[in-house]
N, C-alpha and C positions, 0 to 999 in steps of 0.2 A: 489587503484582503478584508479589513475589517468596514463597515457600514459609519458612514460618516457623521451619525449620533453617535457614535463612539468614539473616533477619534478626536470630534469635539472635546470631549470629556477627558480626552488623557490631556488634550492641549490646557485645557482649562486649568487643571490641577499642576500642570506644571507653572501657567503662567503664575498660580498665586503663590506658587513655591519660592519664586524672587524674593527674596528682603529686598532689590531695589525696586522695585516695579514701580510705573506709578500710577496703577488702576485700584482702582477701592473695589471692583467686584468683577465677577466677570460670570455670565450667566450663558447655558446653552437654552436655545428654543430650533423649537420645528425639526427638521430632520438632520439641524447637525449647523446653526448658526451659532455663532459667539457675537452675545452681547458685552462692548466694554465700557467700563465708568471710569473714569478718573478721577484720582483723588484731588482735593478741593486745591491743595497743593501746587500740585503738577497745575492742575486748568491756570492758578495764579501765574506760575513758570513760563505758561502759554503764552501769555499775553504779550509779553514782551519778546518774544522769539523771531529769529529772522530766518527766511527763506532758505531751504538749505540748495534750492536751485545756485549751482558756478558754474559763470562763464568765464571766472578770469582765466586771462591769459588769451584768450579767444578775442581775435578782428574781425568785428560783422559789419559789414556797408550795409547802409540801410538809404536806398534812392524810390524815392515816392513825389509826388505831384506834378514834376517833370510837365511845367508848360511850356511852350511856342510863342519865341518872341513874336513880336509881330500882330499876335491873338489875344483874346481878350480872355481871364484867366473865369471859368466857368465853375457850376455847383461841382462837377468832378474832381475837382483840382481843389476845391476846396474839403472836399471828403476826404481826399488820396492825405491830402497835407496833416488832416488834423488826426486818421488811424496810423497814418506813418511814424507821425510825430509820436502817438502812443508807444506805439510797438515798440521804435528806435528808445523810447524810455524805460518799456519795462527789460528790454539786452543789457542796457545801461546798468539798468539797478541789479541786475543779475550779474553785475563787474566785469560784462566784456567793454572792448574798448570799440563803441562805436562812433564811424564816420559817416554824417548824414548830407547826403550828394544826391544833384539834381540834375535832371539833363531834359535837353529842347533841343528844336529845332530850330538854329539859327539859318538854315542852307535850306534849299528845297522851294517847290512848289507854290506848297502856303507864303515862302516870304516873295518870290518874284509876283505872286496876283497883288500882295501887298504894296511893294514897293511902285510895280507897273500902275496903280492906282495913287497911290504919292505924285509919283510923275507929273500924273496927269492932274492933279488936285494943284502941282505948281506951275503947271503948262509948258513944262519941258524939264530938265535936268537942273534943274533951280536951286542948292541946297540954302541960296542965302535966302530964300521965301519962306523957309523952313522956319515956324512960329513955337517956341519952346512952350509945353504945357506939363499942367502939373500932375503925374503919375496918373490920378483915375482921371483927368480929363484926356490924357494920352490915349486911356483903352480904350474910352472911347469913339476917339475919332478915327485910332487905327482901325476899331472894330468894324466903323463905318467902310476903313476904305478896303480889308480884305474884301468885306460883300460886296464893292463895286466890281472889285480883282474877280471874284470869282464868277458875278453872274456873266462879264465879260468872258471869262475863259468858256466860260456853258454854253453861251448862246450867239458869240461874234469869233467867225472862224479868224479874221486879222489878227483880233487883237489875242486871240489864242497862241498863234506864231510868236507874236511877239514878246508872249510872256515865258514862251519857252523858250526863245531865244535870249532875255533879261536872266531867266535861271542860270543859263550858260557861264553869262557874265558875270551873275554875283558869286559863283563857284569862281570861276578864274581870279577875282578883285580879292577873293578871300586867301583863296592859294597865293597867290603871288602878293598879298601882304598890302595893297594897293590902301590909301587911306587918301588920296591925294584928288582922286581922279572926281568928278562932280556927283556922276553914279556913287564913286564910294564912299563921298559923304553925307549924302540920302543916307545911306545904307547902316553906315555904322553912327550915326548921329542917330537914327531911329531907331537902330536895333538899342544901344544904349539907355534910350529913353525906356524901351520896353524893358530893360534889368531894372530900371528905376523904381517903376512900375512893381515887379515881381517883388520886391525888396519892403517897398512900400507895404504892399499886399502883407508878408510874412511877419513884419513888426508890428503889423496890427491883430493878427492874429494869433500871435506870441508864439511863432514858429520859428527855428531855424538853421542854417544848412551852412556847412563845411566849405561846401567846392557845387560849382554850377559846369557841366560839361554842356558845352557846347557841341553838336552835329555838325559843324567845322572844323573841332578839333578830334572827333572819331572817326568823322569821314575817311580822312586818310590811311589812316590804321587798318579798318576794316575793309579800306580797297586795296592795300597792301594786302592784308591777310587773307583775305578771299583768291589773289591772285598767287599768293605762295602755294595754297594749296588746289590749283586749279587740276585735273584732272586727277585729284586724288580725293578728294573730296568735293568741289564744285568742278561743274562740266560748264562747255558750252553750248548754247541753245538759241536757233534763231539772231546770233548778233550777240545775244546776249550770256551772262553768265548764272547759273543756277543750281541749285540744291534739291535733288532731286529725295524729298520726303517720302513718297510714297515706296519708298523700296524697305521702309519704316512704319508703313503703318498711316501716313503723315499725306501732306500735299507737299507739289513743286512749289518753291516760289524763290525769285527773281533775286540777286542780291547786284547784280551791275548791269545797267539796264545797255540798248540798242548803242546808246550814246555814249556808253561808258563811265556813264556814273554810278557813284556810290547807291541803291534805293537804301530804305530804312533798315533791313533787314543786313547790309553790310555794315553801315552805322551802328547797329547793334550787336556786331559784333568786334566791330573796333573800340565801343563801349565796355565790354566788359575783358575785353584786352588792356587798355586803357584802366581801368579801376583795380584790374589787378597789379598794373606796375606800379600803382600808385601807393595800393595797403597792402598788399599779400596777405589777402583775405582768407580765415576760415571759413565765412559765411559770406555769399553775397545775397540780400533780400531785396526783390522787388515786387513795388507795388503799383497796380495798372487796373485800369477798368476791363473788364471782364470779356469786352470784346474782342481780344488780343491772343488770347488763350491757345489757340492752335497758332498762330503766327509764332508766337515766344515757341512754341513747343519744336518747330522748325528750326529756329535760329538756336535753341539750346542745343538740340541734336548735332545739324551739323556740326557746330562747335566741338561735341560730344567727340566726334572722329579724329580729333587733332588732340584737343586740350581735355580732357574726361573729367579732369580734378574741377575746370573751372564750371562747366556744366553741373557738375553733380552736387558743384557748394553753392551753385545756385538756386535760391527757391523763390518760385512767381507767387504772388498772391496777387488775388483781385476781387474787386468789386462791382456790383450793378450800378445804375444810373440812380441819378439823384434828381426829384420830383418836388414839388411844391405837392403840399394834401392836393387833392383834384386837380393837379398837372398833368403836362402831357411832356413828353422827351420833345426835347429841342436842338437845334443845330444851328455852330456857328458858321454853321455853309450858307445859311439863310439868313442870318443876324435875328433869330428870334431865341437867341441863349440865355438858358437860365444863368445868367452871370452868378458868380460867388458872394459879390457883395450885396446881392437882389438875396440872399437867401438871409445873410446878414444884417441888411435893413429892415425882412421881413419881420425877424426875432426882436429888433429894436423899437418898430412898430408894436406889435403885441404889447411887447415889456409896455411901454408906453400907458398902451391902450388901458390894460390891466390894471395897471398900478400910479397910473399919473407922473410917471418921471422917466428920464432917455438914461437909463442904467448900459453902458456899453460890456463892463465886466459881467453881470448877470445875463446879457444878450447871448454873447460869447460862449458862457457856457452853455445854456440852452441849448445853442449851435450845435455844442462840440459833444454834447452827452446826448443831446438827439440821436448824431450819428453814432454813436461809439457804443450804444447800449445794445444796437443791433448787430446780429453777427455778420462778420466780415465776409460779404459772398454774393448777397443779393442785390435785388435794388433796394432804395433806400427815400422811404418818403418822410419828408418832412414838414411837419405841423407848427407853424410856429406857435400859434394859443395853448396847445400842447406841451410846446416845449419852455415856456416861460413859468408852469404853473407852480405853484410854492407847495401844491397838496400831492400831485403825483408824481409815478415816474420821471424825476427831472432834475439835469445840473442845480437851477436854482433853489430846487427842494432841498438837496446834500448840504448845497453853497450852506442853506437856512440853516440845514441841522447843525451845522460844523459853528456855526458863529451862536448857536444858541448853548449849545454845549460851553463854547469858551463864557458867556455868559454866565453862565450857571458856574464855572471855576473861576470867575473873576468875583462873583460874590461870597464867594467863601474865601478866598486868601488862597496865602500859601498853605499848605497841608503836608503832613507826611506821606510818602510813597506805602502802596500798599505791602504790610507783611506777607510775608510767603507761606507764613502758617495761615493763613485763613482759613473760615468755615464757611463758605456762601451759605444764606438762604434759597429757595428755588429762585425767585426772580431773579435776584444777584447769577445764581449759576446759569441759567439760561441768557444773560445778556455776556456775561463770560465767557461760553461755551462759543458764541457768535463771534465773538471777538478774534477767538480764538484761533476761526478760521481763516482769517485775513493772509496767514503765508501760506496754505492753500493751495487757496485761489490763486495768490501772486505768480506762484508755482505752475499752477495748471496755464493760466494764462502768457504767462513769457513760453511754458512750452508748445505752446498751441498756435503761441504767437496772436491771439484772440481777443483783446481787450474788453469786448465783451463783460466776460465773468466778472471785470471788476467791477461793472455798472451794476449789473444782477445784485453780487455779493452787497456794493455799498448800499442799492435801497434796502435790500433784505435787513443788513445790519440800523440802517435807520429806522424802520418799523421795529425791529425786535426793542432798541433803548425807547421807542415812545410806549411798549407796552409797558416797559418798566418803569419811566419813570410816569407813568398815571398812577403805578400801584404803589410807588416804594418813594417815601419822602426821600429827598437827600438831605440839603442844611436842615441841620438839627436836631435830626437823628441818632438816636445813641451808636446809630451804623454810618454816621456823617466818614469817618476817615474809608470804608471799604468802598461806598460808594461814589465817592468823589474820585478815588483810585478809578472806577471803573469808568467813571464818564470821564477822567484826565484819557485813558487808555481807547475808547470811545474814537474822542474826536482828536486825537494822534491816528488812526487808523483810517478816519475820516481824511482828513490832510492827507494823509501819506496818497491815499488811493485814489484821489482829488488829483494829487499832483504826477500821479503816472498817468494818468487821462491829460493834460495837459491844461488843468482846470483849477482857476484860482481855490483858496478856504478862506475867506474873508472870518477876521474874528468878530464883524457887525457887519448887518445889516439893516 
């Protein structure tokens, strides 16, 4: 019953009642805020403290980028890979035990237009005309021959038959283990080539992945599982078998089509059947571009009616498309795809451009803190001039600050660690205070799962130490030991938050 300027004032006097406290004041304003300070002490203490976010003991699958052999791997996939890759590192450093899993379409649609274009690119069932290429020259002659596949299945009613009748086939060659037959050495010689590919891709971009699921090896599961629970959960409809969403809130849609196959939406649930016999998972995280959103919301649900725990430890995340500045969305229906590696060479250009030299680790990050600094949801354009720049917003900016920092501690030597009694000056305490924030952030960001906050937080922390060190010498300073402490603490903080973004700290540049 009492008026919140009041109970301000009891809280206040109790907190400074502590002998342990560790605030040096504590002030009420307005109608009943507590301002608090801490003592110079404690902020030292700060600095070196770690996250009290735990996950040990906790298994979270973390599956993101999830491309289609056969397909040429796109800016989406290269966005998916490099927020995933974050995420899956800040659960990491949060001591759960994560397993980072991928999953394509090996079966389906996309690979019969493909192959039914091989075919014919060998002028029958050839596989010894089959000319080995090296990963990116792979995607792109594959990528050439899905466009043939597909404008064929769009506009020539034949060769449409035909490629849904090669679908048939490469489901049966798959089931039945077949590796002998001329089809199924097209089939898996190429499909192979394409992991080469995919593999290729991910060591360049310092990503990478546990276990690759294959849509050959979920299919069956989630045509088994759809069929165990057939008039309990899926019905049937016209031939076919379905999930009927809207009794939910949701839409119908298909999970075992006229023909009796597996669609994607069975796949995906033989997928997360599958991942759970694999980890017995606490969490399962996935990541997908944003167009999927109500489809997932389907295949969660149903799922929801049998398995509840595996649905509910499910969580989707997703992202908009990825654009070049003044781009338009593209499609690899058409072969006018913004490829992954076109975004890549973009930034490599710049760099270039910019600074006279083909920096591939500076490129990379550019890339990677383009993406990452925006929150996880939209679409997502990218600048490469922008992103190479050493002054703004930018991986190479932090890259700069972390290697200037070490600079700045390679010309003093070795030094002692900062005392815990200290007394900042303001400068000092206000780049302290910043520092300070780093388990935070880390904090808010693994629980938000939003990588985000660490880009924000790390330019912010790099402006806050240039304001300081214009005003405040370090070598040579009668304050040379507090402040070498802080920029050692600095660009530790730098690193650290660098490398949960998945982004080099070069100590030169």
């Amino acid at each position: 019953g009492k008026n919140p300027r009041e109970i301000a004032d009891i809280i206040k006097d109790k907190l400074l009642e502590n002998d342990d406290t560790k605030l040096e004041d504590v002030t009420v304003a307005g109608p009943g805020f507590l301002n608090l300070k801490l003592r110079d002490e404690a902020l030292a203490q700060s600095l070196t403290a770690k996250p009290s976010v735990s996950l040990s003991g906790q298994t979270i699958v973390c599956e993101y980028s999830d491309p289609n052999p056969f397909k040429v791997l796109h800016a989406g996939h290269l966005y998916t890979s490099v927020v995933g890759d974050a995420i899956a590192n800040l659960l990491e450093n949060a001591g759960a035990e994560v397993h980072r899993v991928n999953f394509g379409g090996d079966v389906g649609l996309h690979v019969a237009k493909n192959i039914w274009a091989i075919i014919k690119n060998l002028g029958g069932e050839f596989p010894e005309k089959l000319i080995e290429r090296a990963p990116h020259d792979f995607a792109d002659w594959s990528s050439e021959r899905y466009v043939e596949g597909n404008e064929a299945y769009e506009n020539n009613e034949t060769a449409k038959a035909e490629i849904a009748e090669l679908n048939k086939k490469i489901y049966e060659l798959v089931n039945a283990g077949d590796h002998d037959s001329p089809l199924a050495k097209i089939y898996w010689t190429t499909r192979a080539w394409s992991y080469d590919y995919f593999y290729w891709f991910y060591k360049l971009i310092g990503v990478r992945f546990e276990k690759y699921y294959p849509e050959s090896e979920t299919a069956p599961i989630g045509l088994a599982t759809v069929k165990e629970y057939l008039g309990k959960v899926y019905e049937e409809s016209d031939g076919a078998v379905i999930f009927d969403g809207e009794k939910y809130g949701l839409h119908k849609r298909v999970f075992i089509n006229s023909q009796g196959l597996p669609t994607y939406e069975a796949k995906d649930v033989g997928l997360i059947m599958k991942k759970w016999q694999d980890y017995h998972f606490d969490r399962s995280v996935v990541i997908t571009g944003n167009d999927i959103v109500e489809y997932m919301k389907v295949v969660l649900k149903s799922i929801e009616q049998f398995e509840p725990n595996l649905s509910q430890a499910t969580t989707h995340l997703t992202h908009g498309i990825v654009k070049l500045a003044g781009g338009t969305k593209m499609s690899s229906r058409k072969g006018n795809i913004l490829r992954a590696t076109d975004v890549l060479d973009a930034a490599i250009e710049a760099n270039q451009k910019a600074y006279g030299k083909k920096d591939e680790t500076v490129s990379l990050a550019a890339v990677k803190y383009s993406f990452l600094k925006q929150r996880l949801g939209g679409d997502i354009i990218y600048d490469p001039k922008e992103s190479v720049s050493l002054e703004g917003n930018s991986g190479p900016y932090l890259q700069y600050a972390h290697a200037r920092a070490r600079s700045i501690l390679a010309k003093a030597g070795a030094k002692n660690p900062m005392s815990q009694n200290v007394e900042f000056e303001p400068g000092e305490r206000l780049l302290a205070r910043k520092i300070s924030e780093y388990t935070e952030v880390v904090e808010l960001a693994t629980a938000e799962l939003m990588p985000h906050h660490i880009c924000t937080y790390l330019y912010e922390l790099g402006q806050e130490f240039n304001r300081f060190y214009e005003k405040n010498r370090v070598i040579g300073d009668p304050r040379e030991q507090i402040r070498l402490a802080l920029v050692a603490s600095y660009a530790d903080k730098l690193k650290q938050g660098l490398s949960l973004l998945g982004i080099v700290a070069p100590d030169k540049m």
